[in-house]
N, C-alpha and C positions, 0 to 999 in steps of 0.2 A: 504493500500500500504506500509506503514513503516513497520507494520507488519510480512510482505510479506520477504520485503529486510534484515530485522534482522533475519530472518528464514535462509533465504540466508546464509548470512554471518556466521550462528552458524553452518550451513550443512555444507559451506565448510572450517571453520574452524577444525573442527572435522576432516573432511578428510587431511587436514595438518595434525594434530597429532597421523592420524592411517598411516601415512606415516613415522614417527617421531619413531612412535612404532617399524612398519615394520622396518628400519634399524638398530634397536637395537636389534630384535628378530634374524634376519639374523648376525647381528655382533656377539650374542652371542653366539649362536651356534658354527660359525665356529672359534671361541675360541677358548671352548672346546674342540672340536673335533679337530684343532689343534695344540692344547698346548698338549693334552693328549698325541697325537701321536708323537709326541718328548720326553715328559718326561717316557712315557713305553720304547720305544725303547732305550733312552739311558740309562735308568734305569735296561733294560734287560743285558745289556752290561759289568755297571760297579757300584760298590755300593758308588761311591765316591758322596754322598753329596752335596758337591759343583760343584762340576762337573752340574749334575742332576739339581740345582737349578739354573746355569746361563747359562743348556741351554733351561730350558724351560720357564726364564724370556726372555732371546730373545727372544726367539719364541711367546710369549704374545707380545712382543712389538712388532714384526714384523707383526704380526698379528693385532695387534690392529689400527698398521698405514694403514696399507694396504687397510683395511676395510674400515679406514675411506676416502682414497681416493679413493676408487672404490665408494663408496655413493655418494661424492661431485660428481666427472666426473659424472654416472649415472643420478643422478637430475638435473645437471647444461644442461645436455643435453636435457633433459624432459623440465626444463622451456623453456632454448630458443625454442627448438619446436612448445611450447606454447605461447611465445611470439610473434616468428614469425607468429603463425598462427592469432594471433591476429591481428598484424598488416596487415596481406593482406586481411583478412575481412572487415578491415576498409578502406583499399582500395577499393574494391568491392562494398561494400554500397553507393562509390563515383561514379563509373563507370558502374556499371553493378546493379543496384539496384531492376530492375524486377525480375534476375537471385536468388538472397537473397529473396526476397516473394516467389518467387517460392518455393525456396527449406523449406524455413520456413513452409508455406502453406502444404509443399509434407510429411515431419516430425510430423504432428499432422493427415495428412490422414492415416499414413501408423500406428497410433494410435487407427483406427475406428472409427475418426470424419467426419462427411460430409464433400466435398469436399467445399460449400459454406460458413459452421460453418469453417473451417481450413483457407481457406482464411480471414474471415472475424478477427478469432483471430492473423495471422501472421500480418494482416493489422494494428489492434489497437498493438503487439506488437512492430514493427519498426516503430511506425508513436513515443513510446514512451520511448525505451530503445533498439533502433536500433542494438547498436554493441553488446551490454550484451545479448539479444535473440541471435542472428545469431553464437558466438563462444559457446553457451549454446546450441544450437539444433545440429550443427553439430562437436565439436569437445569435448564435455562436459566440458568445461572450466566456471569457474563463473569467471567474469572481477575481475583484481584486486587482486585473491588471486590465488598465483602462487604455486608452492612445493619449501621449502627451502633448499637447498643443502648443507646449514651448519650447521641446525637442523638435517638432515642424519646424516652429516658427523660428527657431535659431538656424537650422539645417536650411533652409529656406533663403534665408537672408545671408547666410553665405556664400551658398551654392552660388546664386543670382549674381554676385559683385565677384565670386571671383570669376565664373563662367564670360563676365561683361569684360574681365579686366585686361585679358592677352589682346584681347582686338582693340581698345583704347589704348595701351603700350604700343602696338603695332604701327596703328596709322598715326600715333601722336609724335613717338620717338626714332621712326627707323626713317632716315634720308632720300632723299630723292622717292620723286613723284613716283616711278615703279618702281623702287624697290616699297615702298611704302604700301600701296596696291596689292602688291606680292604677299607680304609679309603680310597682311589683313586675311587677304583671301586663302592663305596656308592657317593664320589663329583659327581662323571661323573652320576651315575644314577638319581641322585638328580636336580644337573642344569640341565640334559637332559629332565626330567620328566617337571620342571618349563617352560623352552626353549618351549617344545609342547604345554603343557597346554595353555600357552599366545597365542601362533602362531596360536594354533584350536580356540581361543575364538574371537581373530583380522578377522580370516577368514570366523569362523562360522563354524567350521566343528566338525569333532568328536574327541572331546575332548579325550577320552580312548586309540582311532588306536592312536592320536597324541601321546601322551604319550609315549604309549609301542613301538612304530616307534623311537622314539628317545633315549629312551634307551638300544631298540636292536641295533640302527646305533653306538650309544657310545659301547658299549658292544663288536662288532666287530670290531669297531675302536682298543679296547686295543690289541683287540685277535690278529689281523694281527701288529701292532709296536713291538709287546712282541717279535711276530715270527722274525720280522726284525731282532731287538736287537738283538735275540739269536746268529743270524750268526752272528753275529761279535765277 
């Protein structure tokens, strides 16, 4: 049974930190993508240096705020969700207690357990860890370990400024007009490539489409600011 509950607690810790991930993968992307599309377009504009450099440290910082409170709202609204569902579970195990076997029992049939074996296991688990079954079968919650909205929201707001920050070094400090050009469109393909790579591995999906998806998104990201800049 210790065992069992340490299992528990390592599963859904794990799941906090691919949570943790996710808001970093998301913040850094839209960095990039942008920071980039301010410093092409103003960059299309005007060759002024400074100019260039503090508009697309704004745009990192506005960017990097933003992110990170869209993560904190976002989660904070997930846990209460989750809290409150908790608590009226625990309600329910007060008032309505057949209605929770019930539905415990109906979640390990709809599994391909007997109808006898499924009762008999909902029975030993509310007779032994009442609330922690019942938000675990129907809302997939493990008691006790909630998502941290300020793990997002920190993850978030870094990911963001630093994902922004190679291509604002790029086009701010490296010399001459194509080498600068160069060096932008190698940052953006570079954190875009990273950006995927991570995002297909957290997901499980294919690593390659992610990659080359995120290089083509960056890729037409500069193509359409450049165009912007132009007209002006």
């Amino acid at each position: 049974m210790e065992l069992k509950k340490t299992n528990q607690r390592q599963k859904q810790t794990m799941q906090e930190r691919l949570n943790t991930l996710r808001a970093g993968v998301l913040g850094s992307n839209d960095g990039i993508l942008t920071v980039v599309g301010v410093l092409v377009s103003v960059a299309a504009a005007t060759a002024d240096r400074f100019t260039i450099f503090i508009a697309g440290l704004s745009d990192l910082l506005a960017c990097a705020f933003s992110m990170a409170c869209g993560e904190y709202a976002s989660v904070s609204t997930q846990k209460d969700t989750e809290t409150s569902a908790v608590a009226r579970e625990n309600e329910l195990l007060k008032t309505d207690y057949q209605a929770e076997l019930d539905a415990v029992t109906q979640h390990y049939m709809d599994k391909g357990v007997s109808e006898q074996t499924s009762r008999a296991i909902a029975t030993d688990l509310l007779q032994k860890e009442p609330l922690e079954t019942v938000v675990r079968v129907k809302y997939d919650i493990e008691l006790g370990h909630y998502l941290n909205p300020w793990d997002a929201a920190f993850a978030s707001l870094f990911c963001a400024a630093a994902g922004g920050l190679l291509p604002l070094m790029a086009m701010t400090f490296v010399p001459g007009t194509l080498m600068k050009w160069g060096a932008t469109i190698l940052a953006v393909a570079l954190t875009s490539a990273l950006t995927g790579f991570i995002s297909s591995k957290l997901g499980n999906g294919l690593v390659k489409l992610a990659v080359i998806r995120n290089i083509v998104i960056g890729l037409i990201t500069i193509t359409i600011h450049y165009g912007v800049g132009k007209l002006f």
